[in-house]
N, C-alpha and C positions, 0 to 999 in steps of 0.2 A: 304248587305255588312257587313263583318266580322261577322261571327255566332259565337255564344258562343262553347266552347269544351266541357265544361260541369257543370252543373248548380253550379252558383253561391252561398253560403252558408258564414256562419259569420265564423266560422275556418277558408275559405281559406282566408278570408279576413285578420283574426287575423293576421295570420300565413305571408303575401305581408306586413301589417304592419310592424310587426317584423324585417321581414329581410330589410326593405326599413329603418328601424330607426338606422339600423347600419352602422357608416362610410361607406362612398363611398371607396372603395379600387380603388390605383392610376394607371392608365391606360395604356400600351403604346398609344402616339397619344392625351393624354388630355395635354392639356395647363395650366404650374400654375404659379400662381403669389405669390410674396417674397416679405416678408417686415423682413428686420432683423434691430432689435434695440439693444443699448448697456445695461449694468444696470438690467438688468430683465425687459428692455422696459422700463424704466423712462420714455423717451418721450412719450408713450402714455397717458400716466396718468401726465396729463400737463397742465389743465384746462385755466390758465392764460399766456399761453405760453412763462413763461420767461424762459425755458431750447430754445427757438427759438431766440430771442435776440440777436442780434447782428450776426447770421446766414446773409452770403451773397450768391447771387444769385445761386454761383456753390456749393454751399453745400445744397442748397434746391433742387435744379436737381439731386441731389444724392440720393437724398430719393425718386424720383419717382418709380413708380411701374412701370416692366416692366412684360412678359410674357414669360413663357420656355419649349419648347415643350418634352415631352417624349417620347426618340426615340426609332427604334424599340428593341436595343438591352434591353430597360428598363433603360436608364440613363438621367440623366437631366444634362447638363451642365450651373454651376450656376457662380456667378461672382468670385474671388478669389479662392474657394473653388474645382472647376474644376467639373468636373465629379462623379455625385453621382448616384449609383441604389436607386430608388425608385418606381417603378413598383411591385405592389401587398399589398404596406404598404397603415394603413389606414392616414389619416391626421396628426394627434397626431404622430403614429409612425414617419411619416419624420419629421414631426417639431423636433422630439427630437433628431433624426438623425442628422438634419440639425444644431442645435443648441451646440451638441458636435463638430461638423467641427468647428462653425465660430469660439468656445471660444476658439481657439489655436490663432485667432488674434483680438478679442473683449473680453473686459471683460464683462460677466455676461449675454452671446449672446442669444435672446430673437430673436425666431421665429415665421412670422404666414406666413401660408401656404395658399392658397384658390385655386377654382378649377377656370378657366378662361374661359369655353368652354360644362359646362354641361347645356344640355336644354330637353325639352320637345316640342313636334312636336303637334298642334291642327286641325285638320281637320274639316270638315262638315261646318256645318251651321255656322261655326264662322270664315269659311274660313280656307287658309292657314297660320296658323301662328308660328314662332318660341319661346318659350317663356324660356328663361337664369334660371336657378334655381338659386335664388338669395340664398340662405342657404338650408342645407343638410333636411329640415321637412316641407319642401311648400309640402300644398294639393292640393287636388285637386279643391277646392273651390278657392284657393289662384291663382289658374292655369287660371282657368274662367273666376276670376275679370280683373287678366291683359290681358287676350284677349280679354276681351270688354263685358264679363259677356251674358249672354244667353238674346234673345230676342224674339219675336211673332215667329219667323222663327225656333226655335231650341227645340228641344222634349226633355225635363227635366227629362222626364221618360225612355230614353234610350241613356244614355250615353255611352260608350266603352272604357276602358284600356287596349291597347293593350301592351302587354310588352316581352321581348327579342325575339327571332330567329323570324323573319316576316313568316319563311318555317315553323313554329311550336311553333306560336305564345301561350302566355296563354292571357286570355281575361275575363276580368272582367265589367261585364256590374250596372250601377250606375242610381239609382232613383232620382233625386233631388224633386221631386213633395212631395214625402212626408217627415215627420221626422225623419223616420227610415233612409232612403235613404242619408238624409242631415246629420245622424250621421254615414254612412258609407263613403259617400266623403269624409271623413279626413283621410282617407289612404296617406299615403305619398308618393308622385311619386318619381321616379326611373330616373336620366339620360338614355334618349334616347325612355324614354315611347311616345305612340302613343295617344289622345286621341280624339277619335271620337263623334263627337255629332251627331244624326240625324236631318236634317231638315224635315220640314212638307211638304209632299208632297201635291199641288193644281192643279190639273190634271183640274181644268176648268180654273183656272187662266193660266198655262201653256198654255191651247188650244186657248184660246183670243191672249195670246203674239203669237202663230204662227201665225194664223189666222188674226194679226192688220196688217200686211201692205196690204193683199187683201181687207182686209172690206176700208182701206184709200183710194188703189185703186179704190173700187166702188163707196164709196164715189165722190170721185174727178170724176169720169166720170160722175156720174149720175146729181152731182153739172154743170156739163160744159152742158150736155145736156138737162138740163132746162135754163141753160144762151142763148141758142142755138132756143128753140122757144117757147124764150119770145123778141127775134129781130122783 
């Protein structure tokens, strides 16, 4: 399952670093989430929270975080501020986008932007699982831990990064067994990367699981026909 395209080497590696270290550029269809503060963001830098003081119930529901889809035309509709393009900018660029809109009604408007919806997809031996890219430089080591980290079942010496078109995938395969290997998992995964782990195949264990409900089968008869004449 998934053949490599063409052997693996430290340039192409360099070169997935690289581009995987550069802002995420914003998507139609990704989800973001908005925190706009006044002040150049005062309130985050609030340690002892007395800029909080004396805030009641509906001014604290004002500050939750909500989430805003990128539609297809490439615009976000945000609160106040209405309809903005931001499809192809990277982070920075909308925050700074977004922070000339608000200052026409906050002073000193202080934006953070975050993605709501990028993840990475874990296959094989570690099962199906979805895992949220919490920050724009999680490796793939980072990737591992939160799906439960590799166990007796999963071959550390062939891992797979499958990454964009699935009709014409590129596919990078990862050693964890050795040191070289463990210093090449720090590659930075990509929203929407694939990563496959192989499991160990046990072709005698497999043949016992088919084979256990006939042998119980035989069992249970051969048990009943010695109950049978010993009457």
């Amino acid at each position: 399952m998934f053949k490599l395209n063409k052997e693996f080497s430290k340039s192409d590696l360099s070169t997935a670093v690289m581009q995987a270290e550069k802002n995420y550029a914003i998507q139609i269809d990704d989800y973001l989430s908005i925190e706009v503060y006044t002040n150049q963001g005062e309130r985050i830098i609030d340690p002892n929270h007395e800029l909080q003081q004396g805030m009641n119930t509906t001014q604290r529901r004002a500050e939750e975080n909500f989430t805003y889809l990128v539609k297809e035309d490439g615009t976000v509709k945000f609160p106040i501020i209405g309809q903005i393009k931001l499809d192809s900018l990277t982070l920075d660029q909308a925050e700074s986008l977004l922070e000339e809109k608000y200052d026409a009604y906050y002073k000193g408007a202080f934006v953070k932007l975050t993605y709501s919806n990028k993840r990475v997809i874990v296959l094989g031996a570690m099962g199906g699982q979805l895992i949220p890219l919490l920050n724009e430089n999680m490796s793939l080591v980072e990737i591992l831990a939160i799906a439960g980290g590799l166990d007796m079942g999963a071959k550390a010496q062939n891992i797979k990064i499958i990454r964009g078109n699935l009709g014409n995938p590129e596919v990078f395969q990862i050693n964890l067994s050795t040191v070289s290997g463990m210093r090449d998992s720090m590659i930075t995964m990509e929203p929407g990367d694939i990563v496959y782990v192989e499991p160990w195949r046990r072709p005698w264990l497999e043949s016992i699981k088919d084979i256990a409900p006939v042998l119980s089968l035989l069992s249970s008869t051969l048990a009943l026909v010695l109950v049978l004449q010993n009457l």
